[in-house]
C-alpha positions in Angstrom: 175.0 44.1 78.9 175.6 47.7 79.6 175.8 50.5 77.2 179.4 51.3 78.1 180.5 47.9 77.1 179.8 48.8 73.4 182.9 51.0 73.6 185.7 48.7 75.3 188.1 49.5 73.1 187.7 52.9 74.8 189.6 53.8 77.7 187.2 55.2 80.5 187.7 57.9 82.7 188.3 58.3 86.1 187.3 60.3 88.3 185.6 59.3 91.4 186.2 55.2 91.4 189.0 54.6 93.4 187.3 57.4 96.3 184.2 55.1 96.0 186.5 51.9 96.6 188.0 53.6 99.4 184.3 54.2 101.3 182.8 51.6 99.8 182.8 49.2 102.9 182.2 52.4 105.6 179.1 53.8 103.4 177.0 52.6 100.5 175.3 55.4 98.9 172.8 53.2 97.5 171.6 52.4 100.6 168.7 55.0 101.3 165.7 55.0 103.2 162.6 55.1 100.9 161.3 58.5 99.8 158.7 60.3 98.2 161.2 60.0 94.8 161.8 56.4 95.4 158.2 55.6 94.8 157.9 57.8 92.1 160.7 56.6 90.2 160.8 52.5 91.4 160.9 49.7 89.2 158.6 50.2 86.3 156.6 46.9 85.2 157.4 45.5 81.9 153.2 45.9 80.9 153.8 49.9 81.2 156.8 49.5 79.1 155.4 47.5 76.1 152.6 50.4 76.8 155.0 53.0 76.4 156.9 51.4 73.2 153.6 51.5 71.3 152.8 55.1 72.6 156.5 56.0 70.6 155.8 54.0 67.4 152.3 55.8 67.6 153.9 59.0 67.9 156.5 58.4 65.0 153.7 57.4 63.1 151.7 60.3 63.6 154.7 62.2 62.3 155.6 60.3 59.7 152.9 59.5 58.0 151.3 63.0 57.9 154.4 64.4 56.6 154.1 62.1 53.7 150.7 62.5 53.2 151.0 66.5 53.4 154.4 67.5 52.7 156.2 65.6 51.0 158.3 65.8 48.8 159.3 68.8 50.2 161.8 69.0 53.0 159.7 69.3 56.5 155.6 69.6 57.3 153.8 72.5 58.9 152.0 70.3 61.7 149.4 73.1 62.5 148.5 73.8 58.7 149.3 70.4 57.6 151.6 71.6 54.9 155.0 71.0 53.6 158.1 73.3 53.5 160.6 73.8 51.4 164.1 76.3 50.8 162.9 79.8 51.1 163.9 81.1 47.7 162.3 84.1 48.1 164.2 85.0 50.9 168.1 84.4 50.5 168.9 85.5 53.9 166.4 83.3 55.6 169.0 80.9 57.4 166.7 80.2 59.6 165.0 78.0 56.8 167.7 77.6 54.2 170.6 76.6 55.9 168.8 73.0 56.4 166.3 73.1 54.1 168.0 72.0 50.4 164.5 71.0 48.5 166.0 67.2 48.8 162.7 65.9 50.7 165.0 66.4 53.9 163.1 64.5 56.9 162.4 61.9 54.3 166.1 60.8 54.2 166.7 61.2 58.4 164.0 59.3 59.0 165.1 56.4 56.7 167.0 54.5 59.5 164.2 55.0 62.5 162.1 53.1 59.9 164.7 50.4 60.2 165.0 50.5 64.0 161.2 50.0 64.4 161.2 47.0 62.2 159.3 48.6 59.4 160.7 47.1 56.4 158.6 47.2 53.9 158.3 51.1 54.8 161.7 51.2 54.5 162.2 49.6 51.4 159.6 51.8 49.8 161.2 55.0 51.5 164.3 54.1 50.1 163.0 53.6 46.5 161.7 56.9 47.1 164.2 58.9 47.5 166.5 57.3 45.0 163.5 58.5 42.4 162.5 61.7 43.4 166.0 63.3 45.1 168.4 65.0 43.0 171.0 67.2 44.5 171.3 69.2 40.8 169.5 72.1 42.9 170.2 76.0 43.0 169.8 76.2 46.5 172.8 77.1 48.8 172.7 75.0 52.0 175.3 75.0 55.2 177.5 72.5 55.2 177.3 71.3 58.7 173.5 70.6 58.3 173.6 69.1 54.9 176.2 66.1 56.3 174.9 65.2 59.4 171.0 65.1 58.3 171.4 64.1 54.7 174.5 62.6 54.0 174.2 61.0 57.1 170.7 59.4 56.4 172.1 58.4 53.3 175.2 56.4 54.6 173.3 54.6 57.7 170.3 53.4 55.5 173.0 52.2 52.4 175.2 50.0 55.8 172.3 48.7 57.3 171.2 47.3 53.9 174.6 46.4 53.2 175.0 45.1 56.3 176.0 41.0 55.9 175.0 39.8 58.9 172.0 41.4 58.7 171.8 43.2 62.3 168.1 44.6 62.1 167.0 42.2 59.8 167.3 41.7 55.9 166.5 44.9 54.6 167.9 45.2 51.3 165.4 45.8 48.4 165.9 43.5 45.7 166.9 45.2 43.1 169.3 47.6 45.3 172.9 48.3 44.0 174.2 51.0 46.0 172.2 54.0 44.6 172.2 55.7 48.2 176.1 55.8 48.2 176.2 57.0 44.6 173.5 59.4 46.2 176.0 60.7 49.3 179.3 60.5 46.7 177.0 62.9 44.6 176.5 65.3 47.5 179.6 65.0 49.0 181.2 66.2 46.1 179.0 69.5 46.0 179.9 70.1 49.6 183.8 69.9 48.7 184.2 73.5 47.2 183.7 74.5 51.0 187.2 73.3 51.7 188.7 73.6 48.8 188.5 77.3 48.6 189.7 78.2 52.3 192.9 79.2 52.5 192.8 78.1 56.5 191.3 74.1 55.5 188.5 75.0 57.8 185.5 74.8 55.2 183.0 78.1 54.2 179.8 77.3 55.9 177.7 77.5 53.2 177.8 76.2 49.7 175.0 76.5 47.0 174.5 72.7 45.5 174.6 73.5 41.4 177.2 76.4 41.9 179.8 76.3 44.7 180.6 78.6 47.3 178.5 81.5 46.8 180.5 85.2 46.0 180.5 87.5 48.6 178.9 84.7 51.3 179.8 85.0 54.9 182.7 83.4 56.4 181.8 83.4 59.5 181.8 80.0 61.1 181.1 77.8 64.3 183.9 75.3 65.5 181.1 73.0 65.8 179.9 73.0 62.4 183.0 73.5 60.9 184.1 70.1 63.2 181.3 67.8 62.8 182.2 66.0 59.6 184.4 63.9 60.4 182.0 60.7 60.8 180.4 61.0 57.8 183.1 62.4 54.9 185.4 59.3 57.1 182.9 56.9 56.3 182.3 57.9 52.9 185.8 57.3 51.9 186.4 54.1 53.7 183.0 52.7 51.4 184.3 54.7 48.4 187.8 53.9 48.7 188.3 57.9 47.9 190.5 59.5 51.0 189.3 63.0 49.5 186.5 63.6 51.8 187.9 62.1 54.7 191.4 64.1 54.4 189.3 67.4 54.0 187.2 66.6 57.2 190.7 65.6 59.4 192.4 68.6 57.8 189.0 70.8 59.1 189.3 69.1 62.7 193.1 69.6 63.0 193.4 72.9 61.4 190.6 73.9 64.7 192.5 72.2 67.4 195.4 74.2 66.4 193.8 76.7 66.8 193.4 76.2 70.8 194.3 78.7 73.4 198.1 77.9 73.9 197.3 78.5 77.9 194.1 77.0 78.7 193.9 74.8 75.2 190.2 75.8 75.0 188.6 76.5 71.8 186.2 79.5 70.9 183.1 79.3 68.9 183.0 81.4 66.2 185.7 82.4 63.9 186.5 83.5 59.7 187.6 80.3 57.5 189.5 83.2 55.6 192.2 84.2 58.1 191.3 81.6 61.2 191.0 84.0 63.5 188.2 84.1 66.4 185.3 86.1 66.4 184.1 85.0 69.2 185.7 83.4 72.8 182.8 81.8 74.1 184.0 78.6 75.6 181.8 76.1 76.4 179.7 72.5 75.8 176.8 73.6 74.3 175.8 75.4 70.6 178.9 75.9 68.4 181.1 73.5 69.9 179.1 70.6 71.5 179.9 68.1 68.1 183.1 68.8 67.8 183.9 67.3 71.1 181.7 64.2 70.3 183.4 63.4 67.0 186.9 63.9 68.7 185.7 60.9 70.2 183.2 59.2 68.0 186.0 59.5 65.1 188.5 57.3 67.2 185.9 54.6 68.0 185.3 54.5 64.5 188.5 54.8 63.0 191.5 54.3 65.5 193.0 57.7 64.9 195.1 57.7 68.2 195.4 61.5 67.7 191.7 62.2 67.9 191.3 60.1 71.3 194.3 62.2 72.7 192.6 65.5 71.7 189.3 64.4 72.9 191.3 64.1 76.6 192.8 67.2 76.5 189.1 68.8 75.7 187.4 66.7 78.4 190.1 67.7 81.3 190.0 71.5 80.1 186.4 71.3 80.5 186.3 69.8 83.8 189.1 72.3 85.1 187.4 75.3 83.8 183.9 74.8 82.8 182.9 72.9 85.6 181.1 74.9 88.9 179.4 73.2 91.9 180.6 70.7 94.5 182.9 68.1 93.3 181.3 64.7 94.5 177.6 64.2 94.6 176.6 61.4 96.7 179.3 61.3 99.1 179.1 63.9 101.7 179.4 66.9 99.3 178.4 70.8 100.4 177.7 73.2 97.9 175.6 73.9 94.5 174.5 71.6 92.1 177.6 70.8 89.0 177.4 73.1 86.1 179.0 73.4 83.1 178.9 77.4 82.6 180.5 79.0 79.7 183.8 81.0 80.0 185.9 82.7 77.9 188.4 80.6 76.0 191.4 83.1 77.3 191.3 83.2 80.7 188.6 80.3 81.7 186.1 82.8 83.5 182.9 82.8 83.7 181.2 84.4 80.3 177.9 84.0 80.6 175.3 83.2 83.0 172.6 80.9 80.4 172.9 77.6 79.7 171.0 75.9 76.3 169.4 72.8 75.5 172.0 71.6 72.9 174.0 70.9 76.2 171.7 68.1 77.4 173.5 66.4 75.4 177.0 66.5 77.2 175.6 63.6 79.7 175.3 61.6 77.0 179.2 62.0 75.9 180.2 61.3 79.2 178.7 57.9 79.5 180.2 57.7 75.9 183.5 58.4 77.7 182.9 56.1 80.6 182.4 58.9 82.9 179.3 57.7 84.4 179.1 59.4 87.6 179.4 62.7 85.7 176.7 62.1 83.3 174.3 61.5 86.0 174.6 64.8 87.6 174.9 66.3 84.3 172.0 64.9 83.2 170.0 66.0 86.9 169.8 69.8 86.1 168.3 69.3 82.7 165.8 67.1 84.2 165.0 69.4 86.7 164.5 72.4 84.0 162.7 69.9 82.2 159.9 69.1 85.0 159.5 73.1 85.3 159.0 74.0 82.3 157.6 70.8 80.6 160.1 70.4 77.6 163.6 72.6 78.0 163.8 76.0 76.5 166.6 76.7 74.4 168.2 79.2 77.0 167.8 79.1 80.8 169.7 81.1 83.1 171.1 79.6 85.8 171.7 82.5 87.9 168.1 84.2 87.4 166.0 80.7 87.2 164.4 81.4 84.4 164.2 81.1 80.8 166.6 83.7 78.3 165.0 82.0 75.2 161.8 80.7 75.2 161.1 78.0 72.0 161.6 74.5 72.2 162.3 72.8 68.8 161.5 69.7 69.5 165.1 68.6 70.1 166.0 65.0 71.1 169.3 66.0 73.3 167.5 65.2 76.1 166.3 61.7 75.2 169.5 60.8 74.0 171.4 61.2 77.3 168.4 59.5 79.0 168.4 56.7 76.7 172.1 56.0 76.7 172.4 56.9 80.9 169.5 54.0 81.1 171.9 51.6 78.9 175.0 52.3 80.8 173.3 52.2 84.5 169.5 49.8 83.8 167.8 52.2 86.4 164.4 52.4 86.4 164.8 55.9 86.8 165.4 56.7 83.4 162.4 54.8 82.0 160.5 57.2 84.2 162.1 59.8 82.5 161.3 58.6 79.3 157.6 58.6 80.3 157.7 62.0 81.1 159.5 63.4 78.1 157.0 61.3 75.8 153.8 62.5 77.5 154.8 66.3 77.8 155.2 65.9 73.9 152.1 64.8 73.4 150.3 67.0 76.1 152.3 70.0 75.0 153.8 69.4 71.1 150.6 67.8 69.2 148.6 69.3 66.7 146.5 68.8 63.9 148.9 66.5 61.9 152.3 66.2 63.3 154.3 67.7 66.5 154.7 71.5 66.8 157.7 73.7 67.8 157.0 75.1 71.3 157.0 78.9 70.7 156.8 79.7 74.4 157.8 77.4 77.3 156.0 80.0 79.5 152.6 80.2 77.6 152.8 77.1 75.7 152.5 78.5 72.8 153.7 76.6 69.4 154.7 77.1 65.9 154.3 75.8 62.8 157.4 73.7 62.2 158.1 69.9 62.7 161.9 69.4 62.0 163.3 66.7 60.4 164.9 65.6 63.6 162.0 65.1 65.4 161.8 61.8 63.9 165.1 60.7 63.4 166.6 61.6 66.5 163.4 62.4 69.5 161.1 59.3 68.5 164.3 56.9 67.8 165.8 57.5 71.5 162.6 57.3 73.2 161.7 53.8 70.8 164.8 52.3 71.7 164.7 53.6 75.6 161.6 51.1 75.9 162.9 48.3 73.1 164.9 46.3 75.4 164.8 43.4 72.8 165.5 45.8 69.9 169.4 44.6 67.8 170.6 47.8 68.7 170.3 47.3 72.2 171.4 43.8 72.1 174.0 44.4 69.5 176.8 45.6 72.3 179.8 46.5 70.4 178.0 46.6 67.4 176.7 49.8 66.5 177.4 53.7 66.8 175.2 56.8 66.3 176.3 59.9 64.4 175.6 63.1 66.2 172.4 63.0 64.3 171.6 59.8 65.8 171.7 58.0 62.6 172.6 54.5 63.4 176.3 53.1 62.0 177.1 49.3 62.1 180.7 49.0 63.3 183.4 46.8 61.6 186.9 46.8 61.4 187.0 47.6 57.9 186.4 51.3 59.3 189.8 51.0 60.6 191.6 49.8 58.0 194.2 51.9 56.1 195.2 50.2 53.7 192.9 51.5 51.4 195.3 54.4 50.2 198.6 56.1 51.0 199.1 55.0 54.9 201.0 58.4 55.3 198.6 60.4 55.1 197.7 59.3 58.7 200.9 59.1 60.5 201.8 61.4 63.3 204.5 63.0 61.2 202.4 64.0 58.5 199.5 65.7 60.6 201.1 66.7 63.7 198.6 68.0 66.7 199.2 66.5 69.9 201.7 63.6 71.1 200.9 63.1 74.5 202.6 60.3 76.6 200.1 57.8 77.9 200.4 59.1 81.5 198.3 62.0 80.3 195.4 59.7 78.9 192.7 58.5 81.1 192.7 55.0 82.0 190.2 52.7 82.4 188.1 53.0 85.3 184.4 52.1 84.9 184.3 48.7 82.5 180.5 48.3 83.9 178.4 49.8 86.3 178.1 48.3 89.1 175.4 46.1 89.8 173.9 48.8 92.7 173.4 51.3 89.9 169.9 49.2 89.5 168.3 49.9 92.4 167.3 53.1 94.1 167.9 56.7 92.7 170.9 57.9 90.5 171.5 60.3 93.3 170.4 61.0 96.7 166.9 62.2 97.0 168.1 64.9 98.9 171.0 66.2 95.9 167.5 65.6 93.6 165.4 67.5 95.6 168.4 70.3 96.1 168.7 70.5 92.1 164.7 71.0 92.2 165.1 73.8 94.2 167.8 75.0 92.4 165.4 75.8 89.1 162.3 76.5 91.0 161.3 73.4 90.9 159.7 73.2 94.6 156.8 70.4 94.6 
């Protein structure tokens, strides 16, 4: 079953299918004499893959269990000093630290479903009984919003379904003497995250909220559309299970009161702006930090929910950033001239060029795209991060395209990557990817281990690293790469079944999710939050129901578009 199948109910996109049909019989691009690559990248054997699963759990398990052993409870351990780390109070301004750090025992709570995944229950039964013990959210610590949902509210809603779940999809985890403490848990936080948006006169919530007190006097209201967009998922699931539409009408509200706030020529959307008077501060366009989630929960929010609205904003987005994002040739694999595609930022007015650097938070995007059916696209998305990737060994968090080289230098430990290789191997079962895999998990542990956990990479140049493990190290880097190699794992067999947040925490789907008759059903018609009514000959249609069986065999792309792309980064042997 392919990856894409798990979203029927969403309408793919387009874009090359009916050229492909049209040359199908006169050239098949899959048919390629044997190279250099397709050696390198053939069928792996299922030995090296059980090998490979167990190299994962080992790494997860290095992580994990040194964090508890050394850090906890605090919110994240020092790998190289084999410490924990906690909010900064010392230093207010720190954001660095304190916009993710709360003192809530942080990578705790985002690892709770990767525990699940593995097939750890007992762990997880004992993690869970942990946090409901130790975590309060009574803290004095002022947090950002954004961070706050996705990690912790987010941990806390997957681990509460999957142990509510009543057909028990990864097994029969509920403890026995559970009664929905982690949903009292993410009501409890929820609630001190709700002075964001209540005191913004625009709907589009302050960034930053302190946990005991509010919105703190005199705090910044500076914003990105991303994490004022990203909220969606969880506040939306939140209500369904509490039956309160509070948090999910403040998240929609959020969303909507953004999209408005599109260019009214070339409907993109900036990346910065003030909550207080909703103007921009910045018109950075583009697919990568401060907007990159907003996009995905356009989308994400309509598979969950059935909001019409946000699929038809999530089209409009997609072909705005295909008409002016996009650079390079238009068709790889079928007679195409020209560079490598690109996805470049541009300013939000006019669609030009802005800047000439690229970051890692849009490794990602490939992984939308097969989201959105648009395989083809992912796969050459997904080439140029490779590429960067074999250079440098992991992908620093800048790179400019035009100079070949690297504007910001740390690697975090980020999991973009192995998302979009694990879900491209799911919608296209080529070897390929599994390859891939191999080579993201071995360059973390040539490049990322130390004493007791995985390290920042200060310096893709000199391979320097720093003393921070982030909490989603292990619920978002280990989980892709575990389930990239678990062919037999229920979330890979489960298609249709499950959906991950854009913290890749792991959401069982039901139609309960859609149902509206939980409260007042006009608080979600179109007259009551107008955005967009477009006619359905401005939706995309479905194109790309499954992959095609070819997509198994030989290399995503021509080895001659790979080696071009290698070229293209410095990437020469």
């Amino acid at each position: 079953m392919h990856f894409v199948q798990l979203f029927r109910s969403v309408a793919c996109l387009q874009i090359i299918s009916n050229f492909l049909i049209i040359f199908n019989n006169a050239y098949n691009i899959f048919e390629e004499s044997p190279t250099f690559l397709h050696r390198k990248y053939g069928k792996m054997s299922d030995d090296e893959q059980q090998n490979l699963l167990q190299a994962t759990k080992e790494m997860f398990y290095f992580g994990y269990r040194n964090y508890m052993k050394y850090a906890y409870p605090e919110d994240e351990l020092d790998p190289i000093h084999c410490a924990g780390r906690g909010h900064d109070h010392a230093n207010p301004e720190n954001i660095n630290i304190n916009d993710v750090l709360g003192d809530y025992s942080l990578t705790l709570i985002d690892a709770l479903d990767t525990l699940a995944i593995i097939g750890d229950r007992e762990e997880f039964q004992r993690s869970v009984q942990r946090v409901i013990e130790d975590v309060t959210f009574d803290k004095d610590t002022t947090v950002q919003v954004f961070e706050a949902t996705i990690r912790v509210l987010g941990g806390l809603l997957s681990a509460h379904l999957l142990i509510e779940d009543p057909v028990q999809r990864l097994g029969d985890l509920r403890p026995e003497w559970y009664n929905g403490e982690l949903l009292d848990m993410a009501s409890d936080l929820a609630a001190r995250l709700l002075p964001a948006f209540s005191l913004s006169p625009t709907g589009i919530p302050h960034p930053r909220v302190n946990l005991r007190s509010g919105v703190p006097y005199g705090g910044r209201t500076d914003t990105c559309t991303a994490g004022a967009g990203t909220l969606l998922v969880e506040f939306g699931i939140l209500s369904k299970l509490s039956g309160d539409p509070t948090y999910q009408l403040a998240a929609r509200r959020a969303s909507r009161a953004l999209w408005n706030r599109r260019h009214n020529t070339t409907e993109l959307l900036g990346n910065v702006l003030d909550v207080n008077t909703g103007k921009w501060m910045s018109e950075l366009s583009g697919v990568g930090a401060g907007l990159d989630s907003f996009y995905e929960y356009m989308l994400k929010s309509y598979v969950l929910f059935g909001e019409r609205e946000d699929y038809d904003m999530f089209n409009v987005s997609y072909s705005r950033i295909k008409q002016y994002m996009r650079r390079g040739m238009k068709l790889l694999n079928l007679f195409s001239l020209g560079d490598h595609p690109l996805y470049v930022n541009v300013h939000m007015s006019s669609g030009g060029t802005h800047t000439s650097w690229i970051d890692s938070l849009q490794a990602a995007f490939a992984g939308l795209q097969v989201l959105a059916g648009d395989v083809e696209e992912a796969i050459c998305t997904h080439a140029l991060y490779w590429s960067i990737w074999q250079r440098f060994g992991v992908l620093p968090e800048r790179y400019n395209w035009q100079r070949a080289s690297p504007d910001v230098l740390f690697y975090p430990l980020r999991p973009e990557f192995a998302e979009a290789t694990y879900l491209l191997y799911r919608a296209t079962r080529n070897p390929f990817y599994l390859h891939v895999g191999r080579e993201i998990l071995h360059s973390l542990n040539n490049l990322t281990r130390a004493e007791c956990g995985y390290a920042t990479v200060h310096s893709v140049i000199d391979g320097s690293l720093e003393d921070r493990m982030e909490s989603f190290f292990l619920s978002e880097t280990c989980k892709y790469l575990y389930l990239l190699f678990d062919h037999n794992n229920p979330v890979n067999l489960g298609s249709g079944q499950f959906l991950f947040t854009t913290q890749g925490h792991v959401v069982p789907l039901g139609p309960w999710l859609r149902d509206k008759t939980l409260w007042d059903e006009a608080h979600f018609t179109p007259e009551a939050h107008k955005a967009v009514n477009l006619s359905d000959s401005n939706v995309w249609t479905p194109g790309c129901d499954a992959v095609d069986q070819a997509r198994q065999f030989g290399l995503p792309l021509e080895s001659h578009y790979l080696q071009q792309v290698y070229s293209a980064v410095g990437l020469h042997s």
